[in-house]
C-alpha positions as CSV (number, residue, x, y, z in Angstrom):
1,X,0.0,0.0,0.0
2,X,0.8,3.5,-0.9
3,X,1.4,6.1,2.2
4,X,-0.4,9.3,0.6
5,X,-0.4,12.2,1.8
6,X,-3.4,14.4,1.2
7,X,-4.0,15.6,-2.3
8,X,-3.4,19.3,-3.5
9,X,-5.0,20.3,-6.9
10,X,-3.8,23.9,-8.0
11,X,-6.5,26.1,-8.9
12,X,-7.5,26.7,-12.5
13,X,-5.8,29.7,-13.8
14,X,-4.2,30.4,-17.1
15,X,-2.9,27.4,-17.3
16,X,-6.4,26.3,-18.6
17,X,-5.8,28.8,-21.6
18,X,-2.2,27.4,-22.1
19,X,-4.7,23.9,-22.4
20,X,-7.1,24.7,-24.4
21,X,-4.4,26.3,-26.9
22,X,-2.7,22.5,-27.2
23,X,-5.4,21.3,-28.1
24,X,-6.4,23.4,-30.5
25,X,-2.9,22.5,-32.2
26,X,-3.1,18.8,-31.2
27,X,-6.6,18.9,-33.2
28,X,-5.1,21.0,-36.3
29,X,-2.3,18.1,-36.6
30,X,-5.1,15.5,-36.7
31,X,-7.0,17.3,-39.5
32,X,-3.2,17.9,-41.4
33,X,-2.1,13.9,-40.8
34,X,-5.8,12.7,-42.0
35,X,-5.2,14.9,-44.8
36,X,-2.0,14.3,-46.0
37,X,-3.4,10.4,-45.4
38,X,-6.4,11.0,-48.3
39,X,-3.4,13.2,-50.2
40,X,-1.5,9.7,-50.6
41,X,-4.3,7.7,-51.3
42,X,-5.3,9.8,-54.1
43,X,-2.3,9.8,-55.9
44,X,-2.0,13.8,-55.2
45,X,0.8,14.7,-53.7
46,X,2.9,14.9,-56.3
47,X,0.6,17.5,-58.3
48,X,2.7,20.2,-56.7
49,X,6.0,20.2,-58.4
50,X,7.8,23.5,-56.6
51,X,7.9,24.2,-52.4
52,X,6.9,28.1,-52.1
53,X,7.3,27.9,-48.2
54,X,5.6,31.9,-48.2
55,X,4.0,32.2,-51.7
56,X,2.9,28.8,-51.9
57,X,-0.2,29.8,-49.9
58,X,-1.5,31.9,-53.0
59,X,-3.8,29.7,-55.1
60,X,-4.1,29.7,-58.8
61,X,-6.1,32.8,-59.5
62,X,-7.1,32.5,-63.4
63,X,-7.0,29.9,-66.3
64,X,-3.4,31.4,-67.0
65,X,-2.0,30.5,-63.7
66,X,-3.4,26.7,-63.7
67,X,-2.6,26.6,-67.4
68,X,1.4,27.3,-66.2
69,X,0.8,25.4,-63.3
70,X,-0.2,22.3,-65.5
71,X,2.5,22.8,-68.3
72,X,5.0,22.5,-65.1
73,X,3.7,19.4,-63.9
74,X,3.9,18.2,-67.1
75,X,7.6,17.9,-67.3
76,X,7.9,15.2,-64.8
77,X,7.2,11.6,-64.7
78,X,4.3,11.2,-63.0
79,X,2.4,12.6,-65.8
80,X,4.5,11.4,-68.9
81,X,4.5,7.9,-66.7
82,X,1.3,7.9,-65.2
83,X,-1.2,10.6,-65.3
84,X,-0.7,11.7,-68.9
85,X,-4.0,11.1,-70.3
86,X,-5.6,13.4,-67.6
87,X,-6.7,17.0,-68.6
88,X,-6.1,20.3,-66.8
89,X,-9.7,19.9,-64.8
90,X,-8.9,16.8,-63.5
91,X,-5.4,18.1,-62.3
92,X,-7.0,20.7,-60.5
93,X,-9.0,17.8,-58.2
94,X,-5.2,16.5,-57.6
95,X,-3.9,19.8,-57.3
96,X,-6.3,20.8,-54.3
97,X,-5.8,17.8,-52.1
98,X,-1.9,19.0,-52.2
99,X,-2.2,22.5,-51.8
100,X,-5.0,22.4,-48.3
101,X,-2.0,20.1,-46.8
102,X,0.5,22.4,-47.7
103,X,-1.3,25.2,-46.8
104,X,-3.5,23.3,-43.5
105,X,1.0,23.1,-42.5
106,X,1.1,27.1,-42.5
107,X,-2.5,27.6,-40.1
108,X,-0.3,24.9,-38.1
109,X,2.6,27.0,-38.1
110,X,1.1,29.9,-37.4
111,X,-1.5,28.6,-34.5
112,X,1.2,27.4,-32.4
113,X,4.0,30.3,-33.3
114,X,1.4,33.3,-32.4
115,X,-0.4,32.6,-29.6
116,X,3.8,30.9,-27.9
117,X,4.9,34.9,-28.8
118,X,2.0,36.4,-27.0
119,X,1.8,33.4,-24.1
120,X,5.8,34.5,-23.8
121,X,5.2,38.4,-23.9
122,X,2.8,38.5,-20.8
123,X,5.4,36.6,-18.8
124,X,2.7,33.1,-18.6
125,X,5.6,30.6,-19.4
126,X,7.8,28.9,-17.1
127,X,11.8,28.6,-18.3
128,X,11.0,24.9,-18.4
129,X,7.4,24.9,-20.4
130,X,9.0,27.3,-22.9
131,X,12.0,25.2,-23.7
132,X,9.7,22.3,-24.4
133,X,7.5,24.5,-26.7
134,X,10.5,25.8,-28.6
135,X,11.0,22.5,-29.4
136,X,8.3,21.1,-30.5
137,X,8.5,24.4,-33.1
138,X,11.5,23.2,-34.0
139,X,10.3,19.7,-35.0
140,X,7.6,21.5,-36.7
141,X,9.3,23.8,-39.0
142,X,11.7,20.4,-39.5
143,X,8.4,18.3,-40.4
144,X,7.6,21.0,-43.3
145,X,10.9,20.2,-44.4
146,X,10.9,16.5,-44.5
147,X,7.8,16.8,-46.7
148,X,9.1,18.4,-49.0
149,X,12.4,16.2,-49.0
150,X,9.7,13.2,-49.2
151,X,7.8,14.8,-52.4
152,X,10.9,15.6,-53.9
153,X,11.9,11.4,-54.4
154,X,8.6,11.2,-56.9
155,X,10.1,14.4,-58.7
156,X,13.0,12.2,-60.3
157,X,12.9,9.1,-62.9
158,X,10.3,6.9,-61.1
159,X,7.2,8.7,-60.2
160,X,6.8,7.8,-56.8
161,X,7.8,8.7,-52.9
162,X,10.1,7.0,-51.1
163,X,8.2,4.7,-48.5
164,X,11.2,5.7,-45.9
165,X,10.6,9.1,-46.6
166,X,6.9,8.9,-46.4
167,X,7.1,7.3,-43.3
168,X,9.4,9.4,-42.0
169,X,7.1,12.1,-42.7
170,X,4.6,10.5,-40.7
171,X,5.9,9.2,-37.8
172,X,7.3,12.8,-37.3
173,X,4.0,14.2,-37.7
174,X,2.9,11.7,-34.9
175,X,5.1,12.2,-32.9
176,X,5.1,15.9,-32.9
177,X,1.1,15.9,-32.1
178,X,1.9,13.2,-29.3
179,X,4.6,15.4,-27.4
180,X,1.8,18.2,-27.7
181,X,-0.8,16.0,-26.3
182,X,1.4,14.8,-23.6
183,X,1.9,18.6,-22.3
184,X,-1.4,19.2,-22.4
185,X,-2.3,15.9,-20.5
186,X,0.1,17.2,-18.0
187,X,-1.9,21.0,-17.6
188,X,-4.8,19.0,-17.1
189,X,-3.7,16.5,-14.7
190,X,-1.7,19.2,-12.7
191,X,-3.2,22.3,-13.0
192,X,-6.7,22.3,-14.5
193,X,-8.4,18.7,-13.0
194,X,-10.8,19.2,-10.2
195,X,-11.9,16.1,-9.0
196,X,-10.7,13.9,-6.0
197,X,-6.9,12.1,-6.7
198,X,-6.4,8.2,-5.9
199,X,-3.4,5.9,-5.7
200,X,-1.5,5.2,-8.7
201,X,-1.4,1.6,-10.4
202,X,1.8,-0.4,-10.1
203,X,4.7,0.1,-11.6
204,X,4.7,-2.5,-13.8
205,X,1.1,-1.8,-15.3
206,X,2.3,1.3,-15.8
207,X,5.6,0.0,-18.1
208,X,2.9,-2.1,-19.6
209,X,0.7,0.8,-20.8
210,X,3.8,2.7,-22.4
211,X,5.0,-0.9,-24.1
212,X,1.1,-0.5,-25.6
213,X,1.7,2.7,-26.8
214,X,5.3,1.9,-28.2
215,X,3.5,-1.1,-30.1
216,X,0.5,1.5,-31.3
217,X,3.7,3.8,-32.5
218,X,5.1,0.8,-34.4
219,X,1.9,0.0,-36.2
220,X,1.7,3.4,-37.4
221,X,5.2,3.6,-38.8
222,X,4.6,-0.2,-40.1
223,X,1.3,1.5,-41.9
224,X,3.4,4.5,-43.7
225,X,6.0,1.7,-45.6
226,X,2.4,-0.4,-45.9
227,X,1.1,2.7,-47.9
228,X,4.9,3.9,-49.4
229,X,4.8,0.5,-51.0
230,X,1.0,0.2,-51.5
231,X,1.1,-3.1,-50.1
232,X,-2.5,-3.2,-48.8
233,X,-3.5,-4.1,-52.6
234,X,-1.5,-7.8,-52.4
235,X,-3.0,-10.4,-50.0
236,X,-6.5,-8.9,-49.6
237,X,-7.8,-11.9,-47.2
238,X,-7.9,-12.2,-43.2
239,X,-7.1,-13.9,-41.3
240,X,-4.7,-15.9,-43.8
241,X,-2.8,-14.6,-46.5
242,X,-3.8,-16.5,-49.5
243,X,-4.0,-20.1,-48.2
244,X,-1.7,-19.7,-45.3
245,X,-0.8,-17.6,-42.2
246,X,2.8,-17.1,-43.5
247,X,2.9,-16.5,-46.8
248,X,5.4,-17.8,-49.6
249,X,8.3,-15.6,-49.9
250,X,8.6,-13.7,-46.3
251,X,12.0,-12.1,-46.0
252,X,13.7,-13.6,-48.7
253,X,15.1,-10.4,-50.1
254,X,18.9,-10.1,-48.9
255,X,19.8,-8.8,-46.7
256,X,17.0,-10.0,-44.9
257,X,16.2,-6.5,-42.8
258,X,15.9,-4.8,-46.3
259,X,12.6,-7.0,-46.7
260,X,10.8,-5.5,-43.6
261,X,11.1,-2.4,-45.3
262,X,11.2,-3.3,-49.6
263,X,9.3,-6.3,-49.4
264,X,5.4,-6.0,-50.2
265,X,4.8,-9.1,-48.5
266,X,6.8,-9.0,-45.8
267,X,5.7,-5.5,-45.0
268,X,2.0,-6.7,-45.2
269,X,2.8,-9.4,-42.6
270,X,4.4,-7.8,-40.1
271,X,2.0,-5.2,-40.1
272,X,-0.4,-8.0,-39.3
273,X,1.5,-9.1,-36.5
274,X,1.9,-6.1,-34.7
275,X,-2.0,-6.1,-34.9
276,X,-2.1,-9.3,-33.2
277,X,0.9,-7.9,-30.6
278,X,-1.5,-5.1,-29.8
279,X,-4.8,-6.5,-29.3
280,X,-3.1,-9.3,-26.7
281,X,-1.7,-6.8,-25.0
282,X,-4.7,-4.6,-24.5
283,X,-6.9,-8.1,-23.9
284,X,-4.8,-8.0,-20.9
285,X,-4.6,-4.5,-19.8
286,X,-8.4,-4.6,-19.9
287,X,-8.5,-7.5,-17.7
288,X,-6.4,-5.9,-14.9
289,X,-7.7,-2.1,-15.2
290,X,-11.1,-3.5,-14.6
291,X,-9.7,-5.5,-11.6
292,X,-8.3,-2.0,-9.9
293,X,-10.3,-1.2,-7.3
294,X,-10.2,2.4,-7.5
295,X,-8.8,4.5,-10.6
296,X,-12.4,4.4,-12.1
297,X,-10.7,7.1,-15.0
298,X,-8.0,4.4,-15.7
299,X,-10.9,2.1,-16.1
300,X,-12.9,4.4,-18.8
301,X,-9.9,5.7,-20.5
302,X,-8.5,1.6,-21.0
303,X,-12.0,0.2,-22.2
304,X,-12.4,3.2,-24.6
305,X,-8.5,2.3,-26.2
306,X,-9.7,-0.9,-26.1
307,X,-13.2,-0.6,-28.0
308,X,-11.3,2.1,-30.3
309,X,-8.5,-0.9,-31.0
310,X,-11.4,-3.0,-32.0
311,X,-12.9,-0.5,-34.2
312,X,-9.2,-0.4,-35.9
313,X,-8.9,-3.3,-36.4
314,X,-12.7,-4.2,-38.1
315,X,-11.2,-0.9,-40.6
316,X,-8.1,-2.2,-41.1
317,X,-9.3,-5.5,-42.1
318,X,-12.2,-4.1,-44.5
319,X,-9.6,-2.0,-46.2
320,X,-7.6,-4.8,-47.1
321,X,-10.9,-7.1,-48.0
322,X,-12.3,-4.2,-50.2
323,X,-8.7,-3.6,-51.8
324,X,-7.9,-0.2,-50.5
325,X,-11.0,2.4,-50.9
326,X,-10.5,5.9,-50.1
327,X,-13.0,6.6,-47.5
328,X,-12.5,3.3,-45.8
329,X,-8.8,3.6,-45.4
330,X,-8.8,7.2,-44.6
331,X,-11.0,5.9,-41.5
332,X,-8.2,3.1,-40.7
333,X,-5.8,6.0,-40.6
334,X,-8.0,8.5,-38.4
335,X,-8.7,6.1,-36.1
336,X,-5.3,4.9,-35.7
337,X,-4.4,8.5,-34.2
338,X,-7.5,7.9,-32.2
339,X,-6.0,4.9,-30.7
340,X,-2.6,6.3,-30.5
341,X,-4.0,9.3,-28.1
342,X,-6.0,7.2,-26.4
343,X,-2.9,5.0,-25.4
344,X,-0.7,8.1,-25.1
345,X,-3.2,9.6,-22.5
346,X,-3.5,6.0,-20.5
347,X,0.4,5.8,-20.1
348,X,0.4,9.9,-18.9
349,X,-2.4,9.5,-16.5
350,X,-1.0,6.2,-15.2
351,X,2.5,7.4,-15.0
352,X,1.3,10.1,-12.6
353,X,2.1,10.0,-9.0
354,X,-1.9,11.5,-8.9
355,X,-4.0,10.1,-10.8
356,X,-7.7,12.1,-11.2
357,X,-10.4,10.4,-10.5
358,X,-14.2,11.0,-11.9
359,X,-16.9,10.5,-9.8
C-alpha cells in the first residue's frame, strides 16, 4: 500500500488557456495527418511540383495560372509515366488535395508560433514549459521540411515517394502531435483537474501501458511503408494470407532486414503481427484495469482504447478485403491516431504519481 499524503490540486488559472491552446494545435495536426493520409491515397501529392514555403499559400487565380501550373507538372514523370491522359480539370482535383496540406501546414505553423509569442510576452511561461514549446516548433518547422524532402523522391525518374521518406514524414507528424498532447495531459492533470486524486497503479502496469503505446507507435510507422509500397492491394484476405498464415516468400530479399522495409509481403505481414501484438496486450490490460479497485478514469480511459482498438482493427481489415477504398482507409488511418491518443493519455495519466479520478 501506498502512504499518501493528502492531495493538492492547484487552482484553474491560465494554465487552462495554455490547455485549451494545445489542443487546439493537437486537433489541427489531426485534420493535417488525416489529410496528408487522403493526399496519398489519391495519388496527389505529387501535383505540386515546386515548395513556395511563403508564396505557396496563393492559389491559382485565373485559367493562366493553372494553365502554367499544369504545363510545369507536365515535365515530370508522373504525368509522362502515369497521369498523362488526364486533362487540366482533373489536375486541379489532384492539385487541391496538395495544396489544403500544404497550406493546413502554414494555419499549423502559425496557431502554435502566435499565440507561444503572446503566451511569452505577458510573462505566462515557465523557463521549463517554454523550452519544451521551442521544441516542439523546432520539430515542426523540420516536419515542413521533411515533406518536401519526401515529395521531392517522386520528382526524379520513377514517379513515386520514397516509403522511408513517407514514413518518416509521418511518424514525425505523430510524434510531434503526441509530445503536444502529452503537455497538455500534464496542464490538465496538474493544474486544471478538479476532482478527488487516488493511488497510482503499479509500476509495472504502468511500463505495460507505455510498451502499448510503443507497439500502437510501431503500427503506425509499419502502416506508412504499408502505404509507401501500396502493399494493402496484395493479399487482400484475413485472417490468412492467401491459403496460409505465413505467406510464400517472407524475408527472402537479402539482406533480410531490407525486406521489412522493400518487401510487399513481408511488410504486409508484419504489419499483421503487430495487430495481433497489440490486441493481446490490451486483452490483458483490460482485464487488470477492470480488476483496480479504484482509478475508475483508468478504467474508462482503457476500455475506450480498447473498444477504439477493435474499431481499428474491423477498418483495417475491411480496407484490405475491399482492396484499399478511399473513405474506408482514410477511417483506418484517423482512427489509428484515435488509438494512439487514447494510449498516449492511459500511459500519462497512469504514470502520474496522482492520478484524477471522476466520480
Amino acid at each position: 500500500m501506498f502512504n499518501n499524503p493528502p492531495c493538492r490540486l492547484p487552482a484553474m488559472s491560465q494554465n487552462k488557456h495554455l490547455f485549451n491552446w494545445l489542443i487546439s494545435c493537437a486537433v489541427l495536426i489531426y485534420a493535417m495527418i488525416i489529410l496528408g493520409g487522403v493526399t496519398r491515397l489519391t495519388h496527389s501529392g505529387l501535383s505540386m511540383v515546386n515548395w513556395e514555403p511563403l508564396m505557396g499559400i496563393i492559389p491559382p487565380l485565373n485559367s493562366e495560372d493553372w494553365h502554367e501550373l499544369f504545363l510545369q507538372y507536365q515535365q515530370y514523370p508522373e504525368y509522362k509515366l502515369v497521369n498523362n491522359a488526364i486533362s487540366q480539370t482533373e489536375f486541379k482535383s489532384i492539385f487541391y488535395f496538395e495544396y489544403f496540406h500544404r497550406v493546413l501546414g502554414r494555419i499549423v505553423g502559425l496557431a502554435f508560433l502566435i499565440p507561444l509569442i503572446v503566451f511569452w510576452s505577458r510573462g505566462l511561461l515557465t523557463v521549463k514549459f517554454l523550452k519544451r514549446l521551442s521544441v516542439i516548433f523546432l520539430l515542426g518547422a523540420a516536419q515542413e521540411g521533411l515533406g518536401w524532402y519526401m515529395v521531392q523522391s517522386g520528382l526524379t525518374d520513377e514517379p513515386r515517394v520514397s516509403q522511408y521518406r513517407l514514413t518518416a514524414h509521418l511518424g514525425l507528424a505523430v510524434a510531434l502531435y503526441g509530445v503536444i498532447v502529452w503537455l497538455a495531459t500534464d496542464l490538465y492533470i496538474n493544474n486544471i483537474g478538479t476532482n478527488k486524486c487516488v493511488i497510482p497503479p503499479k509500476k509495472t502496469l504502468t511500463t505495460l501501458t507505455v510498451i502499448l503505446l510503443f507497439l500502437i507507435y510501431c503500427m503506425i510507422l509499419s502502416g506508412g511503408f504499408v502505404a509507401g509500397l501500396r502493399a494493402g492491394l496484395i493479399w487482400n484476405t484475413f485472417p490468412l494470407m492467401g491459403e496460409s498464415f505465413v505467406p510464400p516468400g517472407l524475408y527472402e530479399m537479402s539482406p533480410i532486414w531490407h525486406a521489412a522495409f522493400e518487401d510487399m509481403t513481408t511488410v504486409q505481414f508484419n504489419h499483421r503481427i503487430l495487430a495481433y501484438l497489440i490486441v493481446s496486450l490490451s486483452t490483458i490490460l483490460l482485464i487488470v484495469f477492470l480488476r483496480l479497485k479504484s482509478n475508475s478514469v483508468l478504467k474508462q480511459l482503457m476500455i475506450s482504447l480498447f473498444v477504439m482498438i477493435c474499431c481499428q482493427i474491423a477498418l483495417g481489415v475491411t480496407t484490405l478485403l475491399q482492396g484499399v477504398p478511399v473513405l474506408v482507409a482514410a477511417l483506418h488511418q484517423a482512427c489509428a491516431i484515435l488509438v494512439f491518443t487514447l494510449a498516449l493519455i492511459l500511459a500519462n495519466f497512469s504514470g502520474q504519481r496522482r492520478i484524477l479520478a471522476v466520480s
